[in-house]
C-alpha positions in Angstrom: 211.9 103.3 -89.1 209.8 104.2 -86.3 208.0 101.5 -84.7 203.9 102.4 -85.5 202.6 101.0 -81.8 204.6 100.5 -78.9 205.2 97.5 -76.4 202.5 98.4 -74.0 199.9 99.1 -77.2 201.1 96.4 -78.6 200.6 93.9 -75.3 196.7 95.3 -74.9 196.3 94.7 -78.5 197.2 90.9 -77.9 195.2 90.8 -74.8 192.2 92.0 -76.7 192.3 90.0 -79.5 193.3 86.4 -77.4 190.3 87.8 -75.2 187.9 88.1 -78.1 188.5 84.9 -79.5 188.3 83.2 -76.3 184.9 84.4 -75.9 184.2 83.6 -79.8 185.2 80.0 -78.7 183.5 79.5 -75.8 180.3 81.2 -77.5 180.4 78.6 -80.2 180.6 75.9 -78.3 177.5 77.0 -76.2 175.5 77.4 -79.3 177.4 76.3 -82.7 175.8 77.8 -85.4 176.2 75.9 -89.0 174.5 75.3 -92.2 173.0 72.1 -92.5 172.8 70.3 -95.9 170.0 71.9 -98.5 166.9 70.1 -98.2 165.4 67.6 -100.6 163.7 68.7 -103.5 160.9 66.2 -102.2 158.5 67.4 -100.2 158.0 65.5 -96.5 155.6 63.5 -97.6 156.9 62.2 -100.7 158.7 59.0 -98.9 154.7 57.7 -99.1 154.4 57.6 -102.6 154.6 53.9 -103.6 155.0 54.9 -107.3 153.7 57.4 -109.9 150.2 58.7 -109.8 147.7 59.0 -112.9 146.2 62.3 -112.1 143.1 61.5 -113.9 142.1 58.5 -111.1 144.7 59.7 -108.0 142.3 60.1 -104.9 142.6 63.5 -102.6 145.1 61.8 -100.5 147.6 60.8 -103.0 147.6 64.1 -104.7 147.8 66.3 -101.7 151.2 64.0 -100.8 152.7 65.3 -104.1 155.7 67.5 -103.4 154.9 71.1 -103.1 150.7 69.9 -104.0 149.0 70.0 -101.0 145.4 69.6 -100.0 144.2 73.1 -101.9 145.8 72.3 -104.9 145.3 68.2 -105.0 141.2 69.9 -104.8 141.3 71.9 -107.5 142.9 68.9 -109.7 140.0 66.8 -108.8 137.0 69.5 -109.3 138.9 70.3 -112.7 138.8 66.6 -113.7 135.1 66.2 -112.2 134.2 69.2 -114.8 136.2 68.1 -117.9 134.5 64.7 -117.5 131.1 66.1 -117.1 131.8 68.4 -120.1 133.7 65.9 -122.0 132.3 61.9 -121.2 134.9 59.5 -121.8 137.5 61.8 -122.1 140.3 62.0 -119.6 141.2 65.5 -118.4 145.2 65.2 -118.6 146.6 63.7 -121.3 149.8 65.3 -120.8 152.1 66.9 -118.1 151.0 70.7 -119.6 147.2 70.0 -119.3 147.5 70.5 -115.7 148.3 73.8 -116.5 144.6 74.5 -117.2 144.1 73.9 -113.0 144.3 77.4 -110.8 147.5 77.7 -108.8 149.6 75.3 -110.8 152.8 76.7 -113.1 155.7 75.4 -114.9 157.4 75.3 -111.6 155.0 73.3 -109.9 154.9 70.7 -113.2 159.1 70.6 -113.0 158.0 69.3 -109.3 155.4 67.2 -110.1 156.9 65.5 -113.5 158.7 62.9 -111.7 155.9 61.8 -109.6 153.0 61.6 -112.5 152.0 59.0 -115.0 149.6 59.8 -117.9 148.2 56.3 -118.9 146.0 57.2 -122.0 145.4 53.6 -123.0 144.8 51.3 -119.4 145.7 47.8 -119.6 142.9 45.2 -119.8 142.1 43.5 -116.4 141.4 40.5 -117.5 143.9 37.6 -118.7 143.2 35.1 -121.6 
């Protein structure tokens, strides 16, 4: 069987390839490139949440530190509820998770996000103790 490359070919075929991953080594260690683990699904801010928010009395601040939220969207919660309750006195504007879809810019994605983080406290407990 004839041999397909000969000893010289065969010893510059070596040299190239030790000589490429030489430089492939010492490139990687001058730079390492790697994937780092996937970020959270929380958003950066989400360490300050002390625990869930009612959406119908949250401030600007607490809304805007909602994962994914922000300040544009935490806004349009609150001039949604300032309208419901002008429309409707008495009333709160989310009863449930899906009435938030009523607000501009918020989707079933957004409310997958923003279940964990929400409370929805129709009937508030009395403040005062017997």
């Amino acid at each position: 069987m004839p041999e397909i490359w000969n000893k010289s070919q065969r010893a510059v075929l070596a040299a190239f390839i030790l000589l490429t991953c030489i430089f492939l080594a010492i490139r990687h260690r001058q730079r390492p490139q790697f994937i780092p683990d996937p970020p959270s699904s929380a958003g950066p801010r989400a360490s300050e949440l002390v625990t869930t928010l009612n959406p119908n009395t949250a401030s600007l601040e607490q809304l805007a530190i909602l994962p994914n939220l922000g300040e544009d969207r935490a806004k349009k919660i609150i001039s949604h509820r300032t309208q419901y309750a002008h429309d409707h006195p008495g009333e709160p504007a989310f009863k449930k998770l899906d009435d938030l879809l009523q607000v501009q810019g918020i989707g079933v994605a957004m409310l997958e996000t923003l279940e964990p983080y929400l409370l929805f406290d129709l009937h508030p407990a009395s403040t005062t103790r017997p």
